[in-house]
ROLOTOR-557648 format. One line per field, with one value per residue (C-alpha): residue in one letter; chain; x, y, z. Coordinates in Angstrom, 3 decimals, decimal comma. Last residue first. Example, Ala and Ser with C-alpha at 12.3 -4.5 7.8 and 13.67 -1.06 7.14 Angstrom:
kepa: s;a
vexdren: A;A
c1: 13,670;12,300
c2: -1,060;-4,500
c3: 7,140;7,800
END
This chain:
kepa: x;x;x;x;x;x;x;x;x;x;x;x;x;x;x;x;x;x;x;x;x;x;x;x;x;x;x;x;x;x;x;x;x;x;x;x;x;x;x;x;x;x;x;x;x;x;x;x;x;x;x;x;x;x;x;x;x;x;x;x;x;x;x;x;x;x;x;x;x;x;x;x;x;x;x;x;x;x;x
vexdren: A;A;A;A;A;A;A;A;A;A;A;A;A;A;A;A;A;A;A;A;A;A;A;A;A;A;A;A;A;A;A;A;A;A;A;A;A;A;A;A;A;A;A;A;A;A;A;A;A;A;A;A;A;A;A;A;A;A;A;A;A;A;A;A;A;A;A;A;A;A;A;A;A;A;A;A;A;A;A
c1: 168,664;164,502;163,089;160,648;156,901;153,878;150,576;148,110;144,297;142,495;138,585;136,952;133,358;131,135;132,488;129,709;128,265;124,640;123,283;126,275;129,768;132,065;135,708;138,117;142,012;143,989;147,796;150,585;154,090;157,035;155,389;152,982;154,282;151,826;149,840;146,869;143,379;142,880;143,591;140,787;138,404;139,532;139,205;135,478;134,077;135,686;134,004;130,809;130,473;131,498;128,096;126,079;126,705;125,769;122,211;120,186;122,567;121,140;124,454;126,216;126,038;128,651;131,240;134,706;137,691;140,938;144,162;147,124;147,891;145,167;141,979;138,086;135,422;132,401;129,257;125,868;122,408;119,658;116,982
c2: 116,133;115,329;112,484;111,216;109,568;109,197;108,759;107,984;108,140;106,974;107,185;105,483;106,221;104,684;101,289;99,170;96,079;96,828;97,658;100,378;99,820;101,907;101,819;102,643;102,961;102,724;103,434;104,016;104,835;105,307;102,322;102,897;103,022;105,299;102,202;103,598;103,740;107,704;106,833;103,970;106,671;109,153;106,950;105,805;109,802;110,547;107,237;108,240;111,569;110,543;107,823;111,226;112,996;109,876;110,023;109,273;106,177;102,311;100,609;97,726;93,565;92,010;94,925;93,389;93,285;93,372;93,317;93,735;97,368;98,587;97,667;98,174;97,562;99,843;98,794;101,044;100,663;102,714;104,324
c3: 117,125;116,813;117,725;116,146;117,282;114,399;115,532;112,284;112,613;109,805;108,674;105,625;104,273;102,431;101,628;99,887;101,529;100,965;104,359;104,015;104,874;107,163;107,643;110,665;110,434;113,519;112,605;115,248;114,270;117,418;118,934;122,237;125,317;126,745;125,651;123,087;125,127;124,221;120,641;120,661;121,947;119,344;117,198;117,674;118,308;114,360;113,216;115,113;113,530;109,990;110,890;112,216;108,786;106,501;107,731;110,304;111,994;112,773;113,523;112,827;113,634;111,874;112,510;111,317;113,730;112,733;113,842;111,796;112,895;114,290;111,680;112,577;110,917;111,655;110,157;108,441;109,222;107,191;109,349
END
C-alpha cells in the first residue's frame, strides 16, 4: 500500500508528517483529512478568534502534494 503524510498548518504552526500513513487508495487518504479536521475543529478553544484556519496537506512516497484540505471558522456579528 502506498504511504502518504499529513502536514498540518493552524495558523503559523506547523507540523510536518515524517512518518505517514499506509492508505488503499486516494479515497481513504480524502477520508482521513476530512476525519483529521474535524477532530482538530472539535478541540478549537470556545474562545477561539473571530477567523480560524487549519489547513491539512498530503504528500505521496514521492514528495508531491496530492491533496489539500482547509477548514475556515469565521465569527461576525451582525447589527
Amino acid at each position: 500500500m502506498p504511504r502518504f503524510f499529513l502536514d498540518v498548518q493552524d495558523g503559523d504552526a506547523q507540523v510536518r508528517d515524517e512518518d505517514g500513513q499506509e492508505f488503499a487508495d486516494l479515497k481513504a487518504v480524502r477520508r482521513d483529512a476530512v476525519l483529521a479536521l474535524s477532530e482538530m475543529a472539535r478541540a478549537l478553544p470556545r474562545a477561539a478568534t473571530d477567523r480560524q484556519e487549519i489547513i491539512v496537506g498530503v504528500r505521496d512516497e514521492t514528495g508531491k502534494s496530492v491533496l489539500t484540505a482547509t477548514l475556515s471558522l469565521v465569527v461576525r456579528w451582525t447589527d
